[in-house]
N, C-alpha and C positions, 0 to 999 in steps of 0.2 A: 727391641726389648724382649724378655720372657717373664713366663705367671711364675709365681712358684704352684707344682705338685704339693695336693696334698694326700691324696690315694690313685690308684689306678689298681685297675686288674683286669678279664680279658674283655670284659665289657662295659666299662664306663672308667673316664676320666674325671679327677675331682679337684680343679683348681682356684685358686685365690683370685679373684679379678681386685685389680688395685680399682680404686676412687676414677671420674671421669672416662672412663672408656666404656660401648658400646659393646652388648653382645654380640651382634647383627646390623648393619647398617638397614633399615627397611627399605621396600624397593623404591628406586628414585631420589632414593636421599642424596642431601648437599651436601652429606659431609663424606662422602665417599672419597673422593680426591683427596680431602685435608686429613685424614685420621684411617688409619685400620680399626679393623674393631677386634674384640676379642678372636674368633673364630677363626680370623686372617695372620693374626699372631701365633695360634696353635697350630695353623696348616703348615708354617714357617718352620715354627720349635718341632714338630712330630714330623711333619712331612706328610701329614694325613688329616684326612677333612674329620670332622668331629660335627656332632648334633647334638644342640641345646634340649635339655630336658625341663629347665624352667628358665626362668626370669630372674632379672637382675636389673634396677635401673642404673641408667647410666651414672651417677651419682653414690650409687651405694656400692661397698667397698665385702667383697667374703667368700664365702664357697657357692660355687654355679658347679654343678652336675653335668657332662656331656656325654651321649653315650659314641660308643664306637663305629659302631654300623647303623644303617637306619633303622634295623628289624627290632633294635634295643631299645627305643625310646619308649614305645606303648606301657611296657610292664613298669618301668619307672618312673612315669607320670602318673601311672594308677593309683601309685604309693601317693601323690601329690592332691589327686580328684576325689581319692578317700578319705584323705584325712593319716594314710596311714606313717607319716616321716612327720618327726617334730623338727619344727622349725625355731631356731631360735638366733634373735638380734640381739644386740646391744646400741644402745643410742644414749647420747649426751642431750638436753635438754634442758628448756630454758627453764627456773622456777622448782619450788621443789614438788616433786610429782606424789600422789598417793603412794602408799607402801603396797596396795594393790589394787587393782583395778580389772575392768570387763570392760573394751568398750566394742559397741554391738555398731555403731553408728554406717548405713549405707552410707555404699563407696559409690562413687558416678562410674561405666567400666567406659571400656574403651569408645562404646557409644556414649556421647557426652550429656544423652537425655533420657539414660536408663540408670537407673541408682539400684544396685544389686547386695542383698546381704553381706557383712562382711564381721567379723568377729578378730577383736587381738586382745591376750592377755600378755598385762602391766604386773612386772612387781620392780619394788625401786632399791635399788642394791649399794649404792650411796648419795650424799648430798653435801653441797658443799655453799660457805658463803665466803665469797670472794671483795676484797679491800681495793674494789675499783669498779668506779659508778657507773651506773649505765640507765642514762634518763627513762624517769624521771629520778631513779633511785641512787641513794651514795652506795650501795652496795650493790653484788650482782650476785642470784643464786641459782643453783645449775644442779639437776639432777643423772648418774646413769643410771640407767633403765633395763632391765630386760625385758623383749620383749616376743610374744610367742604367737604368731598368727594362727586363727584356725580355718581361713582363708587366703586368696591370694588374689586376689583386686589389686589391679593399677594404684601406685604410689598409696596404698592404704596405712601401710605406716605413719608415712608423712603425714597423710591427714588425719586418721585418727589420732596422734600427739597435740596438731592443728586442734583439733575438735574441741578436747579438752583443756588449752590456753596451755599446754606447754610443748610448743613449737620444738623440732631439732636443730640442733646447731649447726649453721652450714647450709642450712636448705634455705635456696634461693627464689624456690616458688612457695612454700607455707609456713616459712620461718617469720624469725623477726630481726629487721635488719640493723636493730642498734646493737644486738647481742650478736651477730655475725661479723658484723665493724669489731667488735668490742675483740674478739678471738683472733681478729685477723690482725690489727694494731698490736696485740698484747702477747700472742704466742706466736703468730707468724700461722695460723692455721686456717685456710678457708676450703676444705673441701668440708662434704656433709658428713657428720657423726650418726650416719647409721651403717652399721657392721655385720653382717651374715656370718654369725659365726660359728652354729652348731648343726648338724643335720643328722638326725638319728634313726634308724630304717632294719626293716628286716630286708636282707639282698633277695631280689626276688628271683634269682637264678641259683646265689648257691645256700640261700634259708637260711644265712649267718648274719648275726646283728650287728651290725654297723655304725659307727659312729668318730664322724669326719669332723676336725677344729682346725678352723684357718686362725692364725693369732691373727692381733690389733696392726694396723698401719702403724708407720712411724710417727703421724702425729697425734693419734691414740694416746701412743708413751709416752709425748710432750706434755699433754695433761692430764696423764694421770702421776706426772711426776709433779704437776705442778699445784693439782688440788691435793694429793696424797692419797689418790686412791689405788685401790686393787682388788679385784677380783679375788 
């Protein structure tokens, strides 16, 4: 397979990682033999090793930054540690969500018994009721969301939507699973509905501002065809 490009110039790459694949396999991992990960795919496509500048979990589907050389990665992580690149998601959502929201709530980080500040803003950009039931209710209501971390905590997303009772669609660890049955019977769609889909930055090499859009997956388009929404 290949990503698609969405920028490149002589120092960083800016490609789309589709749903279920791995940045990085971590050391020792099982799934090395079953699956390449991202990185192994780009060595393939370019011919040339590349270096992750952030995260992406396996699950979420949008723009991953890499830079070219190792020497590139420091100054565009800076942009990440300061606060200085908006980041911005889309996600589908169970319920209709606030029209805005702040939620501050600590994230657990990679140590499982340290809960670290962690900050996302919510604003909810449509809402839809759908004519098919999902217990206890005869109807099913679904919000998309934009959504804009000002943090980067492991699966923060996830649980901050988790936090606030409107779980993502799709997600297999803080979802809910009669509304992931329901998407998966009814549209044919179970990967998770959260999207990396905007990243906006001054370059830190040539001071020009910047701003990278990976469009929707193909089952994105399935339901937004199907509740009638659009961006």
């Amino acid at each position: 397979m290949s990503v698609d490009i969405l920028y490149e110039d002589d120092f960083i790459l800016c490609v789309s990682k589709p749903n279920n694949i791995v940045v990085h396999h971590a050391h020792h991992s099982r799934n090395v033999v079953e699956e390449d990960s991202l990185l192994q795919i780009l060595q393939r496509q370019f011919n040339q090793k590349m270096y992750p500048i952030h995260r992406l979990d396996r699950k979420t589907s949008g723009i991953i930054l890499l830079a070219k050389e190792s020497g590139f990665v420091a100054k565009f992580q800076e942009l990440f540690t300061n606060n200085q690149i908006q980041k911005t998601y889309y996600g589908i959502v169970r319920g209709h969500a606030p029209e805005t929201k702040v939620i501050d709530s600590p994230v657990k980080g990679r140590d499982a018994n340290v809960y670290k500040d962690a900050e996302t803003h919510l604003c909810t950009i449509k809402t839809v009721i759908v004519d098919i039931p999902v217990k206890p209710y005869d109807t099913s209501r679904y919000s998309l969301v934009k959504l804009q971390p000002k943090t980067g905590r492991l699966h923060q997303l996830r649980i901050h939507m988790n936090k606030i009772s409107h779980p993502l669609i799709g997600d297999p660890k803080y979802g809910d699973k009669n509304h992931n049955t329901m998407f998966i019977e009814n549209f044919n769609c179970e990967n998770l509905f959260l999207h990396a889909y905007s990243l906006e930055f001054v370059h830190p090499y040539s001071n020009e501002k910047t701003e990278i859009i990976a469009d929707f997956p193909d089952d994105w388009k399935i339901i937004f065809n199907e509740f009638n929404w659009s961006l």
